[in-house]
C-alpha positions in Angstrom: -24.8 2.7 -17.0 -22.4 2.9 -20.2 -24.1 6.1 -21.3 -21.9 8.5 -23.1 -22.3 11.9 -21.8 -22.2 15.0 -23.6 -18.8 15.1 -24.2 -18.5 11.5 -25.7 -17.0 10.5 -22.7 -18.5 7.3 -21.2 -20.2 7.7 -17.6 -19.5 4.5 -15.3 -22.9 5.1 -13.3 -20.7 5.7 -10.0 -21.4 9.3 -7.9 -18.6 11.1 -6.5 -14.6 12.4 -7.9 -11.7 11.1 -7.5 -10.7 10.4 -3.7 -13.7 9.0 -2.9 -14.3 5.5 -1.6 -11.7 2.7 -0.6 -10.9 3.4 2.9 -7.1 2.0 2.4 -5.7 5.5 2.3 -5.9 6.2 6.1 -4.8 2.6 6.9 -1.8 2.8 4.7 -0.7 5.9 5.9 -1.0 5.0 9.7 1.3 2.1 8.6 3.7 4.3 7.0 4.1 6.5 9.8 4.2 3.4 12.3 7.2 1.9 9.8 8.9 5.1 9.7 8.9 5.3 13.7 10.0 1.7 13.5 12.8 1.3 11.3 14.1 4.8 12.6 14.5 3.5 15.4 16.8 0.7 14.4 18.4 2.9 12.0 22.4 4.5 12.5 23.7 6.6 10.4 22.1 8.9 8.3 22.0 6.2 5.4 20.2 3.7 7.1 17.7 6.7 8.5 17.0 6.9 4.3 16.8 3.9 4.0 14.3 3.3 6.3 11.9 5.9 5.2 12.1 4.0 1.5 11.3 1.1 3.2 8.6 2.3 4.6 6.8 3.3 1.6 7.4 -0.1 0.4 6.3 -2.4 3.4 2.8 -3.8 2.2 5.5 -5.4 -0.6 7.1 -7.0 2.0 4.7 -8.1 4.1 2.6 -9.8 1.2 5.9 -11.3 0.0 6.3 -13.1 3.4 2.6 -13.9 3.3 3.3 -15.8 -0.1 6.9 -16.9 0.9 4.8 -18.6 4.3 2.6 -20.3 2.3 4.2 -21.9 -0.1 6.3 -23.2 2.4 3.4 -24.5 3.8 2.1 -26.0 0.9 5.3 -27.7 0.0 4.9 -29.6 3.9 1.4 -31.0 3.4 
């Protein structure tokens, strides 16, 4: 592990390209198309319908926002 290779480029030891490993990519993107469908459907006009696809890229943003938001609320009861 560390070893330079012959190129002077240091080797990390792990096998496989880019793309491989952490299994977030599938999860994320099932999210993405169930926020799509979601805010879509609450969406008007034409803006809103952009609107909600932006959101939906952005949603894990919001959701660990809330998650923080929830518990510092909590911590600021005990």
């Amino acid at each position: 592990m560390g070893e330079k290779s012959a190129k002077g480029v240091k080797e990390s030891g792990r096998k496989g390209g880019p793309g491989q490993g952490g299994g977030g990519s599938p999860v994320y993107g099932l999210g993405f198309i169930g926020a799509v469908v979601w805010h879509w459907q609450h969406a008007d006009t034409p803006q809103e319908k952009a609107l909600a696809v932006l959101k939906s890229a952005v949603w894990p943003a919001f959701l660990v926002y809330g998650a923080f938001r929830a518990l510092d609320q909590a911590s600021v009861e005990v």
